[in-house]
N, C-alpha and C positions, 0 to 999 in steps of 0.2 A: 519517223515512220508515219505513213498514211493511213487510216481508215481505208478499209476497199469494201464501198457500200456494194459492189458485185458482190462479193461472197460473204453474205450476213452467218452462214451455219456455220463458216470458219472462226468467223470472231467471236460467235457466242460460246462455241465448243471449246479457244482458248482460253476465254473469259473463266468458263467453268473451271480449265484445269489453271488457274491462275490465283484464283482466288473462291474457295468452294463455297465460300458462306454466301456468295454472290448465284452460286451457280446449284443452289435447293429444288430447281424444278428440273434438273437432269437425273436422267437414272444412274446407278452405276455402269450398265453396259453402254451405254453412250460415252460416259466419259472414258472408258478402257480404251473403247475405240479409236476416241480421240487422240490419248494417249499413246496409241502404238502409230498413229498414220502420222502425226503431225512431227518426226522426226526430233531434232536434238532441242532446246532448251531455250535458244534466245529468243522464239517468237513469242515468247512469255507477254513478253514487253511492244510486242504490236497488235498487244488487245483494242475489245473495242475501246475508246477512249475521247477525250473532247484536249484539244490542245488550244492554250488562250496564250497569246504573248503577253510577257511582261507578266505571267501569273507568278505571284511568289510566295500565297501565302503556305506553300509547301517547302522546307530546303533540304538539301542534301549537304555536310558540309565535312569535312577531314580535319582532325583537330588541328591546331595553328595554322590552318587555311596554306598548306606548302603549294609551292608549283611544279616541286622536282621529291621523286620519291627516292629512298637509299635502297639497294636491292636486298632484300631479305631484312631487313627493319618491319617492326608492324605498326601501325595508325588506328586510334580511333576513329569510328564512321560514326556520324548522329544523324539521323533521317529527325525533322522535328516538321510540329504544326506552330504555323502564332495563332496565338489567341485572336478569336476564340473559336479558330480552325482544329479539328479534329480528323484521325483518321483511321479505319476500321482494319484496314489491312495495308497489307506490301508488298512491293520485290525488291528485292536491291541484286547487282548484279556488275561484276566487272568483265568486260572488253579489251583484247589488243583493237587496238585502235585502227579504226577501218575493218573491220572485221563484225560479222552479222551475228556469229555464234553458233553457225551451224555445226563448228565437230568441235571438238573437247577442247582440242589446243589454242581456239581462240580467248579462251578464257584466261588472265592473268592473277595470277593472283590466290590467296585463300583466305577467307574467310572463319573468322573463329565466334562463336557466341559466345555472349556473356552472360545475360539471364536467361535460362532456356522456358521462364514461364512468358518471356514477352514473344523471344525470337525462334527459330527451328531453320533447318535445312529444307527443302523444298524435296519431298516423296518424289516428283517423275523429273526432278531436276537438280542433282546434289550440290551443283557450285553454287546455287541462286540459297538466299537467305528469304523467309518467310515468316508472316507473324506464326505464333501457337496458339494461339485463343484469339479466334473473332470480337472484338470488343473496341469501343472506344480507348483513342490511347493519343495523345502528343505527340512522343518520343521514343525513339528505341535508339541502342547503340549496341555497334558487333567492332571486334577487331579485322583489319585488315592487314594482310601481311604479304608486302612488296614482292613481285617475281622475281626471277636472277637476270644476273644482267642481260642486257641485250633484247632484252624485251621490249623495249623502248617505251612510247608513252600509250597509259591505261584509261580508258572511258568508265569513269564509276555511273551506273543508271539504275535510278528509283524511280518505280511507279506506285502512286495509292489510291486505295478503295475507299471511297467518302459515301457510304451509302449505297448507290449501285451503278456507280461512277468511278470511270477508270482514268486519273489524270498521269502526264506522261509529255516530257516534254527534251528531245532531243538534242534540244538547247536552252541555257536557262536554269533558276535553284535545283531544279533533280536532276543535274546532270554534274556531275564534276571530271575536268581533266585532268591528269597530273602524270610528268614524264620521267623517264629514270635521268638520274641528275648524271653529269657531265663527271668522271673523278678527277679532271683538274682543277676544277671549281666546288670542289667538297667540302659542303659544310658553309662554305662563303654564301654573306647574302644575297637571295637570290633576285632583289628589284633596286632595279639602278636607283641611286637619289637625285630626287629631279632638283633646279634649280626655285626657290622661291618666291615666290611674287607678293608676298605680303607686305602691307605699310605697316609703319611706325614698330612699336614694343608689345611682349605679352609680356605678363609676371605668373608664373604658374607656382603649386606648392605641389611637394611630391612626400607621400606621406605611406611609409613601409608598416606592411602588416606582417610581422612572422606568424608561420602557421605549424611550424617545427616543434614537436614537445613529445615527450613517451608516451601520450594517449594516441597523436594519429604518428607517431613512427615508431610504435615498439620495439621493433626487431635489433637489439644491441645500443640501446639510445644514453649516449655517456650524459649520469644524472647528474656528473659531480661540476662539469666545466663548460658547460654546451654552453654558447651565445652568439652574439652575430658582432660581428667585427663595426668599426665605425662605415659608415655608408662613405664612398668619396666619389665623383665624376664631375660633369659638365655641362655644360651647355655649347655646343662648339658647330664649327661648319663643318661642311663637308670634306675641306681639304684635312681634316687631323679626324682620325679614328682611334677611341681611347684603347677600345678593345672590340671584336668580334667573333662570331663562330666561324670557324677554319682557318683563320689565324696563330700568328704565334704569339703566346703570351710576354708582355717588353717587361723590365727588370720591376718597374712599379706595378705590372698587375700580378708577377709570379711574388712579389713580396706581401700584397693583400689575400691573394690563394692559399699560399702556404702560412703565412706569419699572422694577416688580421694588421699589419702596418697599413695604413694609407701613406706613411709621411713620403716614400718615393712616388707614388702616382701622384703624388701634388705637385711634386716638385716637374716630374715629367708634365705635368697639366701647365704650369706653371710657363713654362719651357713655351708653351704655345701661346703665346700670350694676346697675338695676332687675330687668332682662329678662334680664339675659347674668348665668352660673353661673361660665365660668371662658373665661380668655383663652386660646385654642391658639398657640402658636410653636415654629416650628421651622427650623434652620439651612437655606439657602442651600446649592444643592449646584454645582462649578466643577471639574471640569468636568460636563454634563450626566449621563453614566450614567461607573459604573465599577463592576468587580464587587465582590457582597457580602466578600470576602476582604478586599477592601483598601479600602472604603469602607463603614459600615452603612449601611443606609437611614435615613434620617432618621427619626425619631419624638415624637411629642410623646402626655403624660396629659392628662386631663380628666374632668369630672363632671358628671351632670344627673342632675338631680330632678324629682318631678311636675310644677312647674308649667314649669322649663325643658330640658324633653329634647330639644328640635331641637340638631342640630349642623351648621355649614355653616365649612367652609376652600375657601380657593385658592391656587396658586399661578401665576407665570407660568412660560412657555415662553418663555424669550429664547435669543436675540434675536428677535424679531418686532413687529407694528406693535401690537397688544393681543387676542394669543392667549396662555389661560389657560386651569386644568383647576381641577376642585373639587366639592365638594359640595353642595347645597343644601338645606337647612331637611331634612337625613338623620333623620328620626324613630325615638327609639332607645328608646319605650316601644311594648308590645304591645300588642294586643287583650284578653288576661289577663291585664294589670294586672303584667307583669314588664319585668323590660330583656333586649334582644337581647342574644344571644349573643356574636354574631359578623356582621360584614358586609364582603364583598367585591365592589369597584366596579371594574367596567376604565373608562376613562376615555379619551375622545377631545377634542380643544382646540374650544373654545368664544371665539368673538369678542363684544369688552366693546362692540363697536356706537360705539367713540369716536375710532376712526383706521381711514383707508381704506387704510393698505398689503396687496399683496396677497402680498409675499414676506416671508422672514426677517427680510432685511435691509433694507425698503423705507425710503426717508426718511419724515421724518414728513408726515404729508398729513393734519390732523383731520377729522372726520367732521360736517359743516352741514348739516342741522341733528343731533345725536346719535340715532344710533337704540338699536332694543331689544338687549338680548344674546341673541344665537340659538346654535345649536351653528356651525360649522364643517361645510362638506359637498363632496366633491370634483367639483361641480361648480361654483365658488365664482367661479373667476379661470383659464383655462390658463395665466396665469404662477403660478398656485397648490405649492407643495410638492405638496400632497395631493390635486393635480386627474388624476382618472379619464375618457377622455371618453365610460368606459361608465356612470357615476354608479355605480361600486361604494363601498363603506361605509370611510371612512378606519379607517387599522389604528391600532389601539389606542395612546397612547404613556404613558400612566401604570396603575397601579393602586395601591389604597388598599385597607388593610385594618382593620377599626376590631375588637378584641378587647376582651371585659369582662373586666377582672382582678380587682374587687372587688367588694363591694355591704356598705353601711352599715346599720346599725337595720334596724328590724322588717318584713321584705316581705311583700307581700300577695297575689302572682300566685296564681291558683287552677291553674296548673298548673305542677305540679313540675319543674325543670331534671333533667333526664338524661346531665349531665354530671359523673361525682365532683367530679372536681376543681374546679369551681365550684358545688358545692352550697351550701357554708356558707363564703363566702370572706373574711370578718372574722370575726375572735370579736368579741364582743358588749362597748361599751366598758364598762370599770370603770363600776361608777355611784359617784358621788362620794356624801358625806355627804346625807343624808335633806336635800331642798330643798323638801320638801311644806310647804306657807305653814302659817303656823300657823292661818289663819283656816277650813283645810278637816280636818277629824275624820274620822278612817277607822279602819274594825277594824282588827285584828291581819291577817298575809299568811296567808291559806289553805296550805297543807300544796304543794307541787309536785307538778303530777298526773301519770299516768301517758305515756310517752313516746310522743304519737302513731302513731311508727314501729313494728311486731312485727317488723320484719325488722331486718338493716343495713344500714339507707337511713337519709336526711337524713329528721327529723320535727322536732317543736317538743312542749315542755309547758310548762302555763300555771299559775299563780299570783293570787288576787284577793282582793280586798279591799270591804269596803264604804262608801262615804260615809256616813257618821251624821249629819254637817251643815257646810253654808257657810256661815260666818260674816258676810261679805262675799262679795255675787255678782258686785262688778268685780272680784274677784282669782279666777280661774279654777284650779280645783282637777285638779291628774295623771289620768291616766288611772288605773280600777281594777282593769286587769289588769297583767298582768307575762310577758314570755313566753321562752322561751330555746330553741336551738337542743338534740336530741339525739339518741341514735341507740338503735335498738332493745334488747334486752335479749341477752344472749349474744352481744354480737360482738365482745367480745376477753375474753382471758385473764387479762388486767392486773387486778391491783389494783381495785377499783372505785374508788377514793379517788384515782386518777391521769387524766392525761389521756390522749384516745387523737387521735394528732394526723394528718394526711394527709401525704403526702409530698410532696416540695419543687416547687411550681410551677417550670416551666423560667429562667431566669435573663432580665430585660429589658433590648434593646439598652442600652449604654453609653451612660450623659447626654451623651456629646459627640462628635461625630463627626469630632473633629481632638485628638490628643494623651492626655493621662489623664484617665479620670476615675471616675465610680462604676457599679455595676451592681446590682442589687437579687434576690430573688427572697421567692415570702411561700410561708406553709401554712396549715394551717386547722387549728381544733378541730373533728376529725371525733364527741367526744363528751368530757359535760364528767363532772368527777368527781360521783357518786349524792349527795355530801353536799353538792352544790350549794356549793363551791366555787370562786371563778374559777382558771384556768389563766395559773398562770404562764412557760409553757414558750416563750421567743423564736420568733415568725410572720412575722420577718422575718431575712433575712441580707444584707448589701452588702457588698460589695468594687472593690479599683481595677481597672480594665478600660482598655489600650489602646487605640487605633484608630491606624493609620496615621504612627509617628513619625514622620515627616519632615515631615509635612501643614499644620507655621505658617506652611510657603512657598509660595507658588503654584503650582500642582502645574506640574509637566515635561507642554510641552507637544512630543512628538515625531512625528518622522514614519515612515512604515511604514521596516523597513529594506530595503535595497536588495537584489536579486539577489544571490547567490556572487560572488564572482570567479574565474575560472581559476585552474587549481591555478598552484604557484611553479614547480613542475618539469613537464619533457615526458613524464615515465617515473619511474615509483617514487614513494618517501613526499616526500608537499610540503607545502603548508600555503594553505589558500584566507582571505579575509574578507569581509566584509561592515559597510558601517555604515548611518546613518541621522544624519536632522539636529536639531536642538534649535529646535522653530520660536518659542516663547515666546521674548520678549527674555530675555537672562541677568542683567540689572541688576534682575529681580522680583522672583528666588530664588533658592537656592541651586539646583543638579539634579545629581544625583550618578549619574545613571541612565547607563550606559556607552552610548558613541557610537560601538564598535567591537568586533566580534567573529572571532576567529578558530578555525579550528579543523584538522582536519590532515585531508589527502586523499593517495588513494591511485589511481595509475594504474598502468595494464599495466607490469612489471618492465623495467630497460633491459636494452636486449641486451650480455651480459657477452663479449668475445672471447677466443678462444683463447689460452693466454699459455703458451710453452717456454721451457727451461733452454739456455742457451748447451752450443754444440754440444762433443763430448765430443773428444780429441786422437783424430789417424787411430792405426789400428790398424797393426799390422806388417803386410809381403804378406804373403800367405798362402801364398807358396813360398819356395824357397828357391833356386831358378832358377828362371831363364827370367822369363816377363811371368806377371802375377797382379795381384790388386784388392786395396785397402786402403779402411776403410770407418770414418764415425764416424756415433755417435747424440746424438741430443738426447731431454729427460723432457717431457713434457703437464705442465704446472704446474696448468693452468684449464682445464676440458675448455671448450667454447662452447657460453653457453644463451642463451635468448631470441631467439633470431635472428644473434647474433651470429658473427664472423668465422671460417669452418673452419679446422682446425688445417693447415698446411702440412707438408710429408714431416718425417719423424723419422728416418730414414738416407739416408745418401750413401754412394755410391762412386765409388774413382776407381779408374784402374791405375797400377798397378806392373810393374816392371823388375825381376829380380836378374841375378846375372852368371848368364853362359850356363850353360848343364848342359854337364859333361863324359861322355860316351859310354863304353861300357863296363860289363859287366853287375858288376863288383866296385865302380864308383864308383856305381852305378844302385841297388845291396844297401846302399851305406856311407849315401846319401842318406837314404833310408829307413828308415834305422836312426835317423840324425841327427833329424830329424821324429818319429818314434815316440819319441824320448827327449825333445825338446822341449814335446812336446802333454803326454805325463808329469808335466813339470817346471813347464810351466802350470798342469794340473787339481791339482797337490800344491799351487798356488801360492792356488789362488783356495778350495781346500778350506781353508785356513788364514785367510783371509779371511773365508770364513764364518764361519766358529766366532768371530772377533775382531769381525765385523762382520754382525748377520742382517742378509737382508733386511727390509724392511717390509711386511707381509701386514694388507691392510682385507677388514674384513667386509662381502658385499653391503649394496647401498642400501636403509633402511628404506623402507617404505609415508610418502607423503606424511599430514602431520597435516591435522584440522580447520581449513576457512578460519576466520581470527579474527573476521569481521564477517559479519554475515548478507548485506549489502548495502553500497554503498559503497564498497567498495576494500578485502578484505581480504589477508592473507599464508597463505600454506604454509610447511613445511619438513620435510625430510626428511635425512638423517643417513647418513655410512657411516664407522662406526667402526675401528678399530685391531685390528686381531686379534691381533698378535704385534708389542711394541714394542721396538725394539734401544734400549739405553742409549747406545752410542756417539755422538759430537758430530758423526760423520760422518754421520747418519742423523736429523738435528735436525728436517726437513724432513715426517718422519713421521708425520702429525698426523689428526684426526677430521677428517672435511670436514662440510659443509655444505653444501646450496642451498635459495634463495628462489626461490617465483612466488608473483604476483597470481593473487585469484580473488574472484569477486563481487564484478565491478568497475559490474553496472550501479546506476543509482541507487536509491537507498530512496523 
């Protein structure tokens, strides 16, 4: 659609009702207006706007990019920005095809949201999807869900607001087509495989990720026996398809569906022995997932060549009735005549159409008459694992990654890898003694020309020769050129006469994923020596690599551990455990995994009581007639902390009696003499005592220390030391103190 610079009040008034946060300087009764004159809902999308060709950093895309939709099936939709493109708003909006949108029925289609704080329905437009909040954003995703048949094919169209710009492109990333698929070709893939054009060999590593376990598939997830069958496929051409979707599953894939055998698809693989490059296998994983640290991911190599580059593996998902993941006829030659890079597949389980269980663990039930292999969809069964009853997309439970590690002889791709470290990833093999037939006559090799490359980049120079004659034309005579990998002039210091070699690809999983075994890594000749010498410098290294020693035994099958238990004690340091049970029979393996743990807890300090010294002898009265007191003491051994008991009196008195006082002021003067010579004869007494015996004098109480635990239960203490310590045996008692408290006793 056009901009029509003739009618600007039309394009700003749809503008407004398109996107409101663009359209602040209209009133409400303008846009009402708008709103009632401007008829049904698709000129949405012939706002104002700027159309660039080739603009992409906007896309629209349908999860696994289909070309044919199932009628009444739903689809993920992802509107996204690249980086570090953003965008403020949107429409998204589906079309019968050829059709403008002006009455209801041209519309295909519905429309479900999924988070309603990104997305919403559009107020003067209910089938069009709109953002909910004005805001920057990348990304949003709604479901789509296919019309009934006969609809034929659907125009999905995104526009976005970048600020106060409407982009919008009728052809190109915000636009997608996809038509309702043909039901005699249901399910079957839908893009023919071309023929390809590539030289020489790749070696690719294809390396399974299970993503299957009770934390992302809770719904009925069998703890006791879940794993994934051994992986088995090919490398093969196009004339042999191991398996695919709409298909009927052959005797070797309903035996990995249902049983977790490979040994029949081998043998069937086997069988094609013409067509298939190399056999893929790879271990059996038990349990289902465990992480990378203590299990590798399975892996297995392989290799294809022009005539056979498809690659197709499966495995199963057991337990279940014949749900399985994998790939199918993965085509690993380009359009420019090179091998892929790199390919990453998430993968959701697919039913082999030969048993009708509809749970994990269903008994067997075979499927009469066998139908097609289809995917898996959460609307399948409500006793289904993966049943939605809003028909949202089952979560992913594997992913596959297929990496090129090598490439053999002479390649042809017309467009350069961008990758160093897979520029030149074999050196080029020794060529053995001249095998040119005697019956074909050729010059002398031409002189090696100059290095295609002026930089330091990957190039090639050539070498040739000419035929002068064939002797015999059934004995076919070598090619007359000769060509070698090299690198531009000036890019290293070395030697010219040396190699100059890349550095060490990263090391490949361990060949066994239970016990010892090998691990490899290669490098390349980044450039060979000027005198056209080969390189003898080692391009490969191996070594032994563990996985998991314990792993020849059936792994330890346990259970979550249990809660804490109450500390041992009511007050102060205890000791709490925990354990868990061994659910696997123990006559399978050895399991040395401990079934018990303890550890040490701390509660609030107990209350310490008061503790005194037995009481001291009564004292003399304190006259010398008449009635008077006599008094003893007792010492504070334990002051009381924590709550504990107060300390009860530490003197007593009682009375005393002496004999009467005699009257008379010369016995009354003698009295008092007596008493001032006694109290004398005292303080001389206890001054001599000191000196033989000090007392014991403590320094005030330090400042309490740091709790020892942040959380959980820790300690303090605090200190009051000795200030002045007597030697004597009588004062043994004289000691540093100490106390404890709890603190930061609540939990972590």
């Amino acid at each position: 659609h056009r901009r029509r610079p003739d009618d600007k009040k039309l394009s700003l008034r749809l503008l407004a009702l398109t996107f409101p946060l663009v359209a602040k300087g209209f009133s409400d009764e303008t846009l009402e207006k708008a709103a009632k004159s401007e008829g049904y809902c698709s000129r949405i999308l012939r706002a104002q706007g700027t159309r660039r060709e080739g603009y992409n950093e906007f896309s629209l895309r349908v999860e696994g990019d289909p070309e044919f939709y199932k009628p009444g099936n739903s689809y993920r939709v992802t509107l996204s920005a690249a980086t570090p493109a953003y965008f403020r708003g949107f429409t998204l909006i589906a079309l019968k095809e050829g059709k403008e949108g002006d009455k209801e029925e041209d519309h295909a289609g519905t429309f479900q949201i999924i988070d309603e704080e990104e997305t919403q329905f559009m107020s003067n437009c209910p089938v069009a999807v709109t953002e909910s909040t004005p805001r920057r954003r990348t990304r949003i995703q709604v479901f789509w869900t296919a019309p009934p048949t006969g609809t034929g094919c659907v125009i999905l169209k995104a526009s976005i607001v970048q600020k106060r710009i409407i982009y919008f492109q009728d052809e190109g990333s915000l636009t997608k087509k996809i038509c309702e698929q043909d039901s005699a070709s249901e399910g079957v893939t839908d893009k023919p495989i071309l023929d390809c054009c590539a030289c020489g060999t790749a070696k690719y590593r294809l390396t399974f990720y299970g993503n299957w376990s009770e934390k992302t598939h809770p719904k009925d997830f069998p703890r006791r026996t879940n794993h994934w069958s051994a992986i088995i496929g090919s490398s093969h051409s196009k004339n042999y398809i191991l398996w695919e979707y709409g298909g009927y599953a052959s005797e070797g894939v309903k035996q990995v569906a249902e049983l977790g055998s490979p040994v029949k698809m081998e043998e069937e693989i086997r069988q094609q022995s013409d067509e298939v490059l190399t056999v893929i296998k790879a271990k059996a994983q038990w349990p289902a997932w465990q992480p990378l640290n203590v299990r590798a991911a399975p892996s297995a190599e392989f290799s294809v060549d022009r005539h056979r580059h498809l690659m197709s593996f499966l495995t199963m998902l057991g337990p279940s009735p014949d749900w399985n993941v994998g790939l199918s006829a993965e085509d690993l030659c380009t359009k420019d005549c090179g091998w892929v890079q790199k390919v990453v597949q998430d993968l959701i389980p697919w039913d082999a159409g030969t048993d009708s269980g509809v749970t994990y663990e269903s008994p067997n039930k075979p499927t009469v008459p066998q139908e097609k292999i289809r995917p898996l969809t959460s609307l399948d069964h409500p006793q289904s694992p993966f049943y939605d009853p809003e028909g949202g997309s089952i979560k992913l439970v594997a992913r596959v990654v297929i990496e090129r590690i090598a490439r053999k002889g002479e390649q042809c791709n017309i467009v350069p890898d961008n990758i160093d470290d897979i520029v030149a990833d074999l050196a080029p093999e020794e060529k053995e003694e001249d095998d040119t037939p005697e019956t074909c006559i050729y010059s002398n090799w031409s002189p090696w020309s100059a290095c295609s490359s002026s930089t330091c980049e990957k190039g090639k120079r050539m070498r040739q020769r000419m035929l002068k004659a064939q002797l015999d034309l059934s004995v076919p005579c070598p090619d007359t050129q000769d060509f070698q990998p090299c690198m531009g002039p000036g890019c290293s210091d070395e030697d010219g006469s040396t190699c100059m070699m890349s550095d060490w690809i990263t090391w490949s999983p361990c060949s066994v994923s239970c016990g010892m075994g090998t691990r490899s890594r290669e490098r390349y000749v980044k450039q060979f020596p000027e005198d056209g010498s080969m390189c003898k410098v080692p391009t490969e290294e191996t070594e032994k690599c563990i996985v998991n020693e314990e792993c020849y035994t059936i792994p330890c099958l346990l259970s979550s551990w249990s809660e804490w238990s109450d500390c041992s004690v009511t007050c102060g340091k205890g000791m709490r455990t925990r354990q868990r049970m061994l659910k696997s029979a123990a006559e399978l393996g050895d399991c040395n995994e401990e079934l018990e743990q303890a550890e040490k807890c701390m509660l609030p300090e107990c209350p310490i009581d008061c503790e005194l010294t037995e009481w001291s002898q009564w004292s003399e009265c304190n006259t010398s007639c008449g009635k008077g007191h006599m008094i003893r003491t007792r010492m504070i051994k334990i002051e009381p902390q924590f709550g504990g008991t107060a300390c009860p009196e530490t003197v007593q008195r009682t009375k005393c009696r002496v004999r009467k006082c005699l009257r008379g002021p010369g016995m009354e003067k003698r009295r008092w003499k007596e008493a001032r010579e006694k109290r004398r004869s005292e303080q001389a007494k206890k001054n001599i005592e000191s000196e033989q015996y000090p007392v014991c004098r403590l320094k005030p109480w330090t400042a309490w220390t740091e709790c020892s635990s942040l959380c959980g239960g820790g300690i303090q203490e605090r200190y009051m030391m000795v200030k002045k310590r007597s030697k004597s045996t009588q004062f043994t008692s004289c000691k540093d103190k100490k106390e404890l408290r709890a603190c930061n006793v609540h939990p972590c």
